[in-house]
C-alpha positions as CSV (number, residue, x, y, z in Angstrom):
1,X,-65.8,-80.4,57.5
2,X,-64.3,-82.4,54.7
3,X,-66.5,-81.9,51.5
4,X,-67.0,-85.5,51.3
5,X,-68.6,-85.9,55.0
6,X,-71.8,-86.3,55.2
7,X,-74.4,-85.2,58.1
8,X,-77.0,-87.3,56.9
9,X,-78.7,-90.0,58.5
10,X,-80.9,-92.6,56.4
11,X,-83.3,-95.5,58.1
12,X,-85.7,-98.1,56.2
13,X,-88.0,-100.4,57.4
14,X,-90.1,-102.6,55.8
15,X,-93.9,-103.5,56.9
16,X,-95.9,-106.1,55.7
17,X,-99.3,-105.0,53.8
18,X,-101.4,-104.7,56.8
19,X,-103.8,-101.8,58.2
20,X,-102.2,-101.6,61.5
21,X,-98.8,-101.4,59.9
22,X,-99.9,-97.4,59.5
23,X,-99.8,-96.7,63.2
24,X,-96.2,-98.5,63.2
25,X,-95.0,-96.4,60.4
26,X,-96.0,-93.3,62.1
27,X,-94.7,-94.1,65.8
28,X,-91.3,-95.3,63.8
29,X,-91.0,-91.4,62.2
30,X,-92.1,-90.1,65.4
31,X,-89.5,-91.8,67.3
32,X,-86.5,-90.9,64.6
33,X,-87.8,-87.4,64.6
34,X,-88.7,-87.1,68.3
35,X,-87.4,-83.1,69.7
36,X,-88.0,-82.0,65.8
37,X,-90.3,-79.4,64.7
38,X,-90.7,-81.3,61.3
39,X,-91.7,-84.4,63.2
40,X,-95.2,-84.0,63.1
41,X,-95.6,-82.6,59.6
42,X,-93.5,-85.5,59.0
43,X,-95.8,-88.3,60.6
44,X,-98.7,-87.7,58.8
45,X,-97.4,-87.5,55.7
46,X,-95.9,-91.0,56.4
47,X,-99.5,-92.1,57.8
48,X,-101.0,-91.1,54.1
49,X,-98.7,-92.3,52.6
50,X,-98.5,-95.6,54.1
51,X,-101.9,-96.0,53.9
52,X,-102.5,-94.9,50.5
53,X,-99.7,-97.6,49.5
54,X,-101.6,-100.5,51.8
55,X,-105.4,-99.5,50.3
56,X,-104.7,-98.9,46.6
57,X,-101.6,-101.4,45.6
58,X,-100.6,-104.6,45.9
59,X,-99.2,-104.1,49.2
60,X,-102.1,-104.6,50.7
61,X,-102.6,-108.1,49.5
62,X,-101.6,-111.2,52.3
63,X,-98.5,-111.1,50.6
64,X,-97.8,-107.6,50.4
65,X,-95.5,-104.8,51.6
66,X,-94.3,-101.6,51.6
67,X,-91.2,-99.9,52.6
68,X,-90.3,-96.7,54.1
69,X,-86.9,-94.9,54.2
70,X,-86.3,-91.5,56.1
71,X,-83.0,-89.0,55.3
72,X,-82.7,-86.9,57.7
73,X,-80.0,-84.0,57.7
74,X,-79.6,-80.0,59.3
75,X,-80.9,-78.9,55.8
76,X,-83.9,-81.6,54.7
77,X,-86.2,-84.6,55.9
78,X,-86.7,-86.5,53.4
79,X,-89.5,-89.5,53.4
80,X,-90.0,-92.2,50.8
81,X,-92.9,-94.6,50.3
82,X,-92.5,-97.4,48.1
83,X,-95.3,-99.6,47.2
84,X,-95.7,-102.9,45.5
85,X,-97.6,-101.4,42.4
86,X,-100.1,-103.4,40.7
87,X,-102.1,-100.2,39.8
88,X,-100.7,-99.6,36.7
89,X,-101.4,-95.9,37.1
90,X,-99.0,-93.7,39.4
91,X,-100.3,-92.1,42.9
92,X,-101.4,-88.2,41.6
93,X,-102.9,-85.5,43.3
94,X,-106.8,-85.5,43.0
95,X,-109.3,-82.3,43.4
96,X,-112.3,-83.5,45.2
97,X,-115.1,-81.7,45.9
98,X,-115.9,-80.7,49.7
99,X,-118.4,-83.5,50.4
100,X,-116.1,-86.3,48.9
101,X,-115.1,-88.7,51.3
102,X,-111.8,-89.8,49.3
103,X,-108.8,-88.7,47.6
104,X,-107.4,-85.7,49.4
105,X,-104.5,-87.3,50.5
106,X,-102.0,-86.6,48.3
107,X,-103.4,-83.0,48.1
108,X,-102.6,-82.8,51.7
109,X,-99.0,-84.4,51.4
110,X,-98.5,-82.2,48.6
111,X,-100.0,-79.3,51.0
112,X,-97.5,-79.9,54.0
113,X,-94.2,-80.9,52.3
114,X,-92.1,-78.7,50.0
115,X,-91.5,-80.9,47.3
116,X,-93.5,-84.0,46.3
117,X,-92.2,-86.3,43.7
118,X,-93.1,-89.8,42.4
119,X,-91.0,-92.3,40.9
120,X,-91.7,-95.9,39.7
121,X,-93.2,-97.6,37.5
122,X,-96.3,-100.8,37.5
123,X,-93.8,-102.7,39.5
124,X,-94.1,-100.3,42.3
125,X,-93.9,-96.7,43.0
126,X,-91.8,-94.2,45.3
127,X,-93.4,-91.1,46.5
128,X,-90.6,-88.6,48.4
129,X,-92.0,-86.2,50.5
130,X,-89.3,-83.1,51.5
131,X,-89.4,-81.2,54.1
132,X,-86.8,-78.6,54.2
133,X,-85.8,-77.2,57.9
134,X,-86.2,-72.9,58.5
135,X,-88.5,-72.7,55.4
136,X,-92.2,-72.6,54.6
137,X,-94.0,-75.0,52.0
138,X,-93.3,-73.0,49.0
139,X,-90.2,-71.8,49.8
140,X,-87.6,-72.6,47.7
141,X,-84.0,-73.3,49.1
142,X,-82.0,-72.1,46.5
């Protein structure tokens, strides 16, 4: 293969700020990933993250958004979040007691994926979720 090629596949879609957008988000990764054993790691970190984007930024105003991308390649899936801020404080991982009823989700995303990282700034924010094929969360591929 040339060293220039690319096996890489990206899709994006954007959803408007509504609750039952989360369902669509996931069937969307579902159907991209469909014979993958990432897939359904990969679908519920897009359902927390879709929802987390919806309940605690502006996307979940009438007028709001949010907007997922996917990379997928023999090597990595790779899912993004992007939000339409108004927090002005970036998504972070929470510890929570047992009995709380909120805030485990990123500890979960963080949980499932390999590497979690967060981008942005008030005017929205990007959380990445990798998951990197043949290895465990932890792993490191290099």
């Amino acid at each position: 293969m040339h060293e220039y090629t690319s096996t890489a596949r990206v899709w994006g879609l954007t959803c408007p700020g509504f609750p039952e957008e989360v369902s669509r988000a996931r069937r969307w990764t579902r159907d991209i990933l469909r014979g993958s054993p990432l897939a359904d790691d990969a679908e519920l970190i897009v359902s927390e993250l879709s929802a987390n984007a919806i309940l605690h930024t502006a996307s979940g105003t009438a007028s709001g958004s949010f907007h997922l991308a996917l990379a997928v390649s023999p090597q990595v899936v790779a899912l993004s979040v992007t939000d339409a801020g108004g927090t002005g404080t970036a998504p972070k991982v929470e510890h929570q007691d047992q009995h709380a009823e909120h805030g485990r989700g990123l500890s979960m995303v963080t949980a499932l994926a390999h590497r979690v990282v967060v981008h942005g700034s008030h005017g929205g924010y990007t959380v990445t979720a990798e998951l990197f094929a043949n290895n465990r969360p932890g792993d490191h591929p290099c």
